[in-house]
TORTI-332602 format. One record per residue (C-alpha): residue in one letter; x, y, z. Coordinates in steps of 0.05 Angstrom, whole numbers, padded with zeros to 5 digits, always signed. Layout:
BEGIN
AXYZ/...
***
This chain:
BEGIN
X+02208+02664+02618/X+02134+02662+02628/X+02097+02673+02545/X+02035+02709+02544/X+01989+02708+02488/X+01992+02763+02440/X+01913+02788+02442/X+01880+02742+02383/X+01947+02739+02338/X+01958+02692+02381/X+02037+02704+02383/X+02077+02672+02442/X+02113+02735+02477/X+02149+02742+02536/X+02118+02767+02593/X+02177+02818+02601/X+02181+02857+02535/X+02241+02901+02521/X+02228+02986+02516/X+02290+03005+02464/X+02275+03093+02471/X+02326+03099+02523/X+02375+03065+02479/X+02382+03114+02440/X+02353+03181+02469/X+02376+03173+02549/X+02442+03209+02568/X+02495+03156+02611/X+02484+03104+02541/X+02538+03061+02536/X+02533+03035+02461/X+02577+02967+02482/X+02534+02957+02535/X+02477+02964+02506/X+02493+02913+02456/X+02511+02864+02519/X+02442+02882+02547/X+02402+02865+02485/X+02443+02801+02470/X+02432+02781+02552/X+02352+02785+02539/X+02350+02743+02483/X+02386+02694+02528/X+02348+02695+02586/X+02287+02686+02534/X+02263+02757+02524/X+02220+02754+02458/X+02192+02819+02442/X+02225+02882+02423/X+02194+02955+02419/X+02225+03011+02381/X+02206+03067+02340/X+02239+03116+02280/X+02232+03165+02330/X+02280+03137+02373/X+02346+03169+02354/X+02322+03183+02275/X+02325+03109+02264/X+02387+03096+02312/X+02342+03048+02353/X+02312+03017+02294/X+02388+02994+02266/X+02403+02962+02340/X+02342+02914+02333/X+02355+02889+02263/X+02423+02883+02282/X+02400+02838+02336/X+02343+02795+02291/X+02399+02783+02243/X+02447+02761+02299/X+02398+02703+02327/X+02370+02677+02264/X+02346+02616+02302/X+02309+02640+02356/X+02241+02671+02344/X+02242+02752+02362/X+02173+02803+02357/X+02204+02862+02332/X+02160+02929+02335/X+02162+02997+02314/X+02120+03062+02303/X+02106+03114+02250/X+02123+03191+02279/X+02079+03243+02263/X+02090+03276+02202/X+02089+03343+02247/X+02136+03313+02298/X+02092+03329+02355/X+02091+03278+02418/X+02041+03275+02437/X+01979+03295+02389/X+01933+03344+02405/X+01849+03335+02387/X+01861+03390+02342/X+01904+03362+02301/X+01880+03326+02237/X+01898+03263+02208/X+01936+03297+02150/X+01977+03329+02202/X+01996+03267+02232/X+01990+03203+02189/X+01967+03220+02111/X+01973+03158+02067/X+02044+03183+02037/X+02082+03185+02105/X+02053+03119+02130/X+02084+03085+02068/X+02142+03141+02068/X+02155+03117+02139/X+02146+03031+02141/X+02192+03031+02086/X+02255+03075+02125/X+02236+03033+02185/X+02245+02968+02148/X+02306+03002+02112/X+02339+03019+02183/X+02314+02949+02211/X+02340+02909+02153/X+02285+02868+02153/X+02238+02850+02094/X+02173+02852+02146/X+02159+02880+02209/X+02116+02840+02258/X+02073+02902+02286/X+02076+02974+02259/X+02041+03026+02309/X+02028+03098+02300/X+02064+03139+02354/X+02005+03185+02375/X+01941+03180+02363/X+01878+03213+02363/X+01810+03179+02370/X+01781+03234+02326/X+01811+03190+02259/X+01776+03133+02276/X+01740+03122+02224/X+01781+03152+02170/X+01788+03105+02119/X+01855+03137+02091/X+01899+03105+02151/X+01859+03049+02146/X+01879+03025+02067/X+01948+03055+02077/X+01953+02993+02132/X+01912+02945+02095/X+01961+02955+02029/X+02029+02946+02079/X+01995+02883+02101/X+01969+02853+02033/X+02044+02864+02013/X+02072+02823+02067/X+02109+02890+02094/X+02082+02877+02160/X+02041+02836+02198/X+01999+02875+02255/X+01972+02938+02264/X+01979+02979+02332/X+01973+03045+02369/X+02014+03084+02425/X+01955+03117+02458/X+01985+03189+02496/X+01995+03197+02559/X+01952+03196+02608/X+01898+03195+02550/X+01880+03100+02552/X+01815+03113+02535/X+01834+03163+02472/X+01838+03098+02426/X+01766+03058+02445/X+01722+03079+02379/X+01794+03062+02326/X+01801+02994+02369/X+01728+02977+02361/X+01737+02987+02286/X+01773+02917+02286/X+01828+02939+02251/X+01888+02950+02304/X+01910+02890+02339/X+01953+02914+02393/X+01953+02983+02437/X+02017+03008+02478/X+01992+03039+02539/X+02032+03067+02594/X+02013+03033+02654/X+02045+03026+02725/X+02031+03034+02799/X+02017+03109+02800/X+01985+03105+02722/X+01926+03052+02743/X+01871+03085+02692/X+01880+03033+02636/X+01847+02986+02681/X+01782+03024+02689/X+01755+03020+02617/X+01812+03005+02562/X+01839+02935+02585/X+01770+02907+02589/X+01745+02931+02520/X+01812+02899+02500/X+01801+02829+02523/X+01733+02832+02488/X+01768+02851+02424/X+01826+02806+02426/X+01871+02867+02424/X+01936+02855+02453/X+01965+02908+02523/X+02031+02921+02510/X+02047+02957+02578/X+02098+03014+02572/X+02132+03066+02624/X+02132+03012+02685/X+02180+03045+02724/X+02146+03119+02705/X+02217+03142+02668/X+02254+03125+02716/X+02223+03142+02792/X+02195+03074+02802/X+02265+03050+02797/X+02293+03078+02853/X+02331+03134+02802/X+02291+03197+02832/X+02315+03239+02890/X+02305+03308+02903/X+02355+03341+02879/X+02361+03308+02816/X+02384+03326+02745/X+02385+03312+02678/X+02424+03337+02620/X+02400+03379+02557/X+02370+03334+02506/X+02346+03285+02551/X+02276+03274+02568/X+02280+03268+02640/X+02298+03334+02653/X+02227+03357+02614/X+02183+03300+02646/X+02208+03316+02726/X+02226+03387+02722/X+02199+03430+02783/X+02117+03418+02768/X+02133+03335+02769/X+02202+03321+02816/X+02178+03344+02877/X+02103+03302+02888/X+02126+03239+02850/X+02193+03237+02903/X+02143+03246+02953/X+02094+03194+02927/X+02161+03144+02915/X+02181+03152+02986/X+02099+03144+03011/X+02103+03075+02963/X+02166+03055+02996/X+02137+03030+03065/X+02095+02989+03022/X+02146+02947+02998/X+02152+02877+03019/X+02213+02861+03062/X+02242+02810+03006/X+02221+02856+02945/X+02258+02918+02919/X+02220+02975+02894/X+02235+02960+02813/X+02206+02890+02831/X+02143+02911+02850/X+02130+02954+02796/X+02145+02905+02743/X+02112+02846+02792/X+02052+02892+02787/X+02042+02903+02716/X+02036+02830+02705/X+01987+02819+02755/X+01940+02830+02712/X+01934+02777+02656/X+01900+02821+02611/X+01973+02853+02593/X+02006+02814+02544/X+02075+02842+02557/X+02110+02898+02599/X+02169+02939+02566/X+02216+02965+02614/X+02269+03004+02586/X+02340+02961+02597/X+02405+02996+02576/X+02452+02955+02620/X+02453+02870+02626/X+02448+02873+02701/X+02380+02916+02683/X+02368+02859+02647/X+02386+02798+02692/X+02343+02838+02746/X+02282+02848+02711/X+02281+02778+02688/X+02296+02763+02757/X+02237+02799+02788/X+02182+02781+02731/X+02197+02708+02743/X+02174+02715+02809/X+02110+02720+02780/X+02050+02765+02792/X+02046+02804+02867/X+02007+02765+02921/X+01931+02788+02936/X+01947+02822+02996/X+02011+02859+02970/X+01975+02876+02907/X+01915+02911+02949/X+01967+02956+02986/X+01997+02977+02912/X+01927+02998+02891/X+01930+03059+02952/X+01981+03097+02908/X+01945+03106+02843/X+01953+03176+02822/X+01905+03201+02761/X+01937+03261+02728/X+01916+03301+02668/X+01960+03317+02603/X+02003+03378+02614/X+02060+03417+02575/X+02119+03375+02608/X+02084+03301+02615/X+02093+03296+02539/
***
């Protein structure tokens, strides 16, 4: 497995990250085989691990300091993320940073994440939305600083919203966040425009998220397609979204190489750009697993391949169902 460095905390990570919300949020989760899918990564040399309170109350939390625990010897990045004290995904410009993040929950919140985790530190704590707006409020800012000094964790990130990468530039050029989670895949290209480069100035690390855009990129999307009560899926592609991404999936498909499979090249192109430090698929079966390791070893897409990719962008603007 290829290691990336981890923006300038220098961390080794793997290339291919793992994305732990479907573990414990997705309908179709089969809790033994999840375990045989998180157990496979850290075989096939899968270092870094993204979860979040918010992820099944904790649920997803308890799965990756289960794992930590269960390979003492081998050296794991385990990451989680603060939820907004309003429980809103994503944030809204209105909304303050008391609404969100005041000092209490951000120490209410690191220490039930450590308590579900089992861990005495966690390597990088992020904030699940964000809002450029709190920048420079100094409140979030020595809440962090005293979790640090304490040796409760050791990095600061964001998860910027969706569709929003540049909603995060002023709080990264404060110098205090060290990592950003950005959804970024074939149709979501807009990270690239402004965000990664002011990252690689910064020595902030790209954690990619949402490679296969929940699902579609895949192969998972058809039509006619449904998804239970509860789960996500059926918000993100109900009628406004199913219809013109299973148009723009089938449009992408005559792109595809002969000896690639769709999934492929959307992991292949998320690490063809070396400014992201690692991509976090969602995996809740070990042949998810075994493939994805599969593809990413293959290493980034080829120039002319890559250039073809490029022609499906697809720039879209925050609505009530992208969430």
């Amino acid at each position: 497995m290829e290691q990336r460095r981890f923006g300038r905390l220098g961390w080794p990570v793997s290339s291919l990250g793992y994305g732990m919300w479907g573990l414990a949020n997705w309908s179709d989760t089969d809790p033994d085989e999840v375990l045989r899918a998180l157990d496979a990564a850290v075989a096939d040399g899968v270092t870094f691990f993204d979860t979040a309170w918010g992820y099944g109350r904790g649920t997803s939390e308890r799965l990756l300091g289960q794992l930590v625990r269960a390979h003492p010897s081998r050296r794991l990045y385990a990451a989680t993320k603060i939820p907004p004290k309003n429980m809103q995904w994503p944030s809204r410009p209105e909304y303050a940073l008391d609404d969100c993040f005041p000092p209490t929950h951000i120490r209410e919140f690191a220490e039930k994440s450590l308590t579900n985790l089992g861990l005495t530190r966690v390597d990088l704590l992020q904030f699940h939305v964000w809002e450029d707006g709190w920048a420079r409020d100094e409140r979030w800012q020595r809440a962090m600083d005293d979790l640090k000094r304490e040796g409760l964790i050791e990095a600061v990130g964001v998860s910027v919203n969706r569709w929003e990468p540049t909603n995060c530039l002023a709080t990264l050029r404060t110098g205090l966040v060290d990592a950003v989670q950005v959804i970024y895949n074939v149709f979501d290209q807009a990270p690239e425009d402004e965000l990664f480069g002011v990252c690689a100035d910064l020595g902030v690390a790209v954690i990619a998220r949402v490679p296969f855009d929940e699902g579609s990129l895949a192969g998972q999307l058809r039509a006619d397609s449904t998804f239970p009560e509860g789960d996500f899926r059926r918000i993100y592609f109900g009628p406004e979204n199913l219809g013109p991404t299973v148009a723009r999936v089938e449009a992408l498909q005559r792109d595809v190489p002969d000896d690639m499979t769709l999934p492929e090249l959307a992991l292949r192109f998320c690490i063809s750009d070396p400014r992201v430090a690692t991509v976090i698929p969602g995996m809740r079966r070990a042949a998810h697993v075994q493939a994805n390791v599969t593809a990413v070893e293959r290493g980034p897409l080829d120039a002319r391949t890559a250039e073809r990719v490029r022609g499906h962008r697809w720039d879209r603007r925050p609505t009530a169902w992208s969430l």
